[in-house]
C-alpha positions in Angstrom: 91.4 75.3 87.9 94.4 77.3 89.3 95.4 76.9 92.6 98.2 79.4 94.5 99.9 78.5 97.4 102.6 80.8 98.6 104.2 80.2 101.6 107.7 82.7 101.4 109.5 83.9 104.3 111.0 87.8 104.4 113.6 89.3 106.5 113.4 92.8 106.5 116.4 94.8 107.5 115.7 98.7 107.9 117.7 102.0 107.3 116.3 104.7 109.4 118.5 108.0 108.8 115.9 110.5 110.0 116.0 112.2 107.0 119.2 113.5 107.8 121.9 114.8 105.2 124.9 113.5 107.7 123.2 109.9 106.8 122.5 110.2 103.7 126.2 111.2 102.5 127.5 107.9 104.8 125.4 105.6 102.9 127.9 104.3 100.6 127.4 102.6 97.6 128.2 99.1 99.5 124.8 99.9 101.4 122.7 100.0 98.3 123.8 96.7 96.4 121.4 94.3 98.1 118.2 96.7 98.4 115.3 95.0 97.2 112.7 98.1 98.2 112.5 101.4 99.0 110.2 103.2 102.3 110.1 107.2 102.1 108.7 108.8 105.1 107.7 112.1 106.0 106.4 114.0 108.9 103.2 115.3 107.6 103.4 118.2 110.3 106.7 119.6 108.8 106.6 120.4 105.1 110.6 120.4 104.9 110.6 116.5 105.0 107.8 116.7 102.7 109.8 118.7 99.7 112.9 116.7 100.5 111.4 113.3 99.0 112.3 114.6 95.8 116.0 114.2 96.4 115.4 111.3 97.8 113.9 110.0 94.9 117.0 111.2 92.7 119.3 109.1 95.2 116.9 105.9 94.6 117.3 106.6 90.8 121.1 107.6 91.1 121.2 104.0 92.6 119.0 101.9 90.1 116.2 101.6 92.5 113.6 103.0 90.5 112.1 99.5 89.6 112.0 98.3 93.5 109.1 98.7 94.9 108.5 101.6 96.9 106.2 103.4 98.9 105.6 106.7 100.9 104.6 107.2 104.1 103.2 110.1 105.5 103.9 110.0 109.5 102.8 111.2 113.0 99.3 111.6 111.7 97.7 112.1 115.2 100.2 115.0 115.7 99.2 118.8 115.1 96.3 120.1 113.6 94.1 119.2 110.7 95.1 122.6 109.3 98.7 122.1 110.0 99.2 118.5 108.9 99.9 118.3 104.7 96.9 117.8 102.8 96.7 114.3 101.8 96.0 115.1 98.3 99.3 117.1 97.6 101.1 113.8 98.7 98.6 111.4 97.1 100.0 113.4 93.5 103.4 113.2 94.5 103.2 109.3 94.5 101.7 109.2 92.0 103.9 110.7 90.0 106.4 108.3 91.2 104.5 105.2 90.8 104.1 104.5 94.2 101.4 104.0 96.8 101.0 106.1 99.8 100.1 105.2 103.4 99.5 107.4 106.4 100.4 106.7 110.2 100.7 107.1 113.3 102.2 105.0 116.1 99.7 106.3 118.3 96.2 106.3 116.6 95.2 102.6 117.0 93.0 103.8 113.4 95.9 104.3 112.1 98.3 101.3 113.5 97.3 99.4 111.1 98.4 101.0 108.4 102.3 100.3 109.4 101.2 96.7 108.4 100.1 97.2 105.5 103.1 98.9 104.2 105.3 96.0 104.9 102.5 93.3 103.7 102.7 95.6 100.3 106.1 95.9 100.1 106.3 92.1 100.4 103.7 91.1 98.0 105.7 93.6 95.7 108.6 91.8 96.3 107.3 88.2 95.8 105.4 89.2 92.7 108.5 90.4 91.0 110.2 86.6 91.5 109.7 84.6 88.1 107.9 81.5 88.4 109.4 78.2 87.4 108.9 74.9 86.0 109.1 72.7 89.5 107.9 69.4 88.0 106.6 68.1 84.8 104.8 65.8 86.4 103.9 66.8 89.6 101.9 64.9 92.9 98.6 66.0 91.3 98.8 63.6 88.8 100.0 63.1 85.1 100.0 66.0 82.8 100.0 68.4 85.6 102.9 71.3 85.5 103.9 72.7 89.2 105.1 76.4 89.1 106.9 78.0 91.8 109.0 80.4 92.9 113.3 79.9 92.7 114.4 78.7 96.0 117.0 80.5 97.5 120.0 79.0 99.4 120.1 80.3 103.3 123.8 80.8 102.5 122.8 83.5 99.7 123.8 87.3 100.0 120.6 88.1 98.9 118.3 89.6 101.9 115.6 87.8 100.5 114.8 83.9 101.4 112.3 82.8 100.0 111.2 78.8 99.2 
């Protein structure tokens, strides 16, 4: 029998440049050291945003990120038309190639709502699957012989933007 409990906290703090190159050039090194995931979002009415995620991706790999988890977002899916919006296969291959799942949105579309969720329910689960488990207690409250697993707590005084217990 294996029972899982998991009961972890996450404070998320967010960078949103806009995509733009002013930002991107003021995000100092200092800004990457505690990232522990990566969003990439695009306007799936404006293909420029679209083509840029590829040096976005060479920033997260300039910066060691390429084993965070990551995921791309294709936004403002209720704007424009069907014919004007990207395809969502050309950005399903593209993240695939990276190795990363992709969600679409829209913060108006309550079908679609949901999806902003998701991402940050993914993300987490990313996040507290990466921790590695350890030995709690030999001999835990379920009786003799029993080994408790769990996760390493984490001091609320910690740098780390992660808490988890």
């Amino acid at each position: 029998m294996i029972y899982i409990s998991i009961i972890c906290i996450f404070q998320l703090q967010l960078w949103d440049t806009a995509g733009q190159e002013r930002f991107r050039k003021s995000m100092v090194q200092h800004y990457y050291r505690n990232v522990h995931a990566v969003v990439i979002v695009y306007d799936v009415t404006k293909p420029e945003t679209f083509h840029s995620i590829a040096s976005w991706m060479q920033e997260v790999e300039s910066h060691g990120l390429m084993r965070a988890p990551r995921v791309l977002v294709g936004n403002k899916c209720d704007c424009g038309t069907p014919e004007s919006r990207l395809a969502t296969t050309y950005a399903q291959r593209l993240a695939d190639k990276y190795g990363m799942p992709l969600f679409e949105t829209s913060a108006l579309l309550d079908s679609e709502c949901d999806n902003v969720e998701s991402i940050f329910m993914t993300l987490a689960h990313k996040l507290y699957s990466k921790q590695p488990l350890r030995v709690v207690s030999v001999e835990g409250e379920l009786g003799p012989g029993v080994v408790t697993l769990g996760r390493q707590k984490r001091s609320a005084s910690s740098n780390d933007s992660c808490l988890c217990s």
